[in-house]
C-alpha positions in Angstrom: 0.0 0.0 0.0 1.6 3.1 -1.1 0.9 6.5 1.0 0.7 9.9 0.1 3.3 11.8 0.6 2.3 15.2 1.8 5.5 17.2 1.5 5.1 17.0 -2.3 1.6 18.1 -2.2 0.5 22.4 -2.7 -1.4 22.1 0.2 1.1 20.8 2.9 2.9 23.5 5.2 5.1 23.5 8.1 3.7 25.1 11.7 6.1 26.9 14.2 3.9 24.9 17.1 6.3 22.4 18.3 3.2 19.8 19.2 1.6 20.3 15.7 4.5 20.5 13.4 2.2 19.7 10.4 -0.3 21.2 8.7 -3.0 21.2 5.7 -4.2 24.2 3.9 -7.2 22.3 2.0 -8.6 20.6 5.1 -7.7 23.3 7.7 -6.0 21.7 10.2 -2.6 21.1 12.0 -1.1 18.2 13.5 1.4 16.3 15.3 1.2 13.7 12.3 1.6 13.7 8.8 -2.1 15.0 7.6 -2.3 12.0 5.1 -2.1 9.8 8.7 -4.8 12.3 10.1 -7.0 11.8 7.0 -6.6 8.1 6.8 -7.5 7.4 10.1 -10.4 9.3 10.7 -12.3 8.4 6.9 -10.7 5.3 6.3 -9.6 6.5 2.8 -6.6 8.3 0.8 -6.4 11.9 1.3 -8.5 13.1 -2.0 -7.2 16.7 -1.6 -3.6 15.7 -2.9 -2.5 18.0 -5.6 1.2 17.4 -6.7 3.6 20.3 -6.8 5.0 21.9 -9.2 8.2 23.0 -9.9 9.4 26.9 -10.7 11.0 27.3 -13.4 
């Protein structure tokens, strides 16, 4: 089973809250986990928010 990997994804950001290092701008919320984890384990299903960086050029 393959997981998402947040820090490639537009909507991923980093906190300056030591307890809730992560966060997610599409579903609003920070977290001590990766949010993919967070997503996961509350629905049961892949995070359907992902949307893959892209790259400046």
């Amino acid at each position: 089973m393959k997981r998402i990997n947040c820090r490639k994804c537009e909507y991923y950001f980093v906190t300056w809250e030591a307890n809730k290092p992560h966060g997610c701008k599409a579903y609003g919320f920070k977290s001590p986990q990766i949010p993919s984890l967070v997503v996961f384990q509350s629905s049961g299903s892949d995070c359907s928010m992902f949307k893959q960086k892209t790259m400046a050029k």
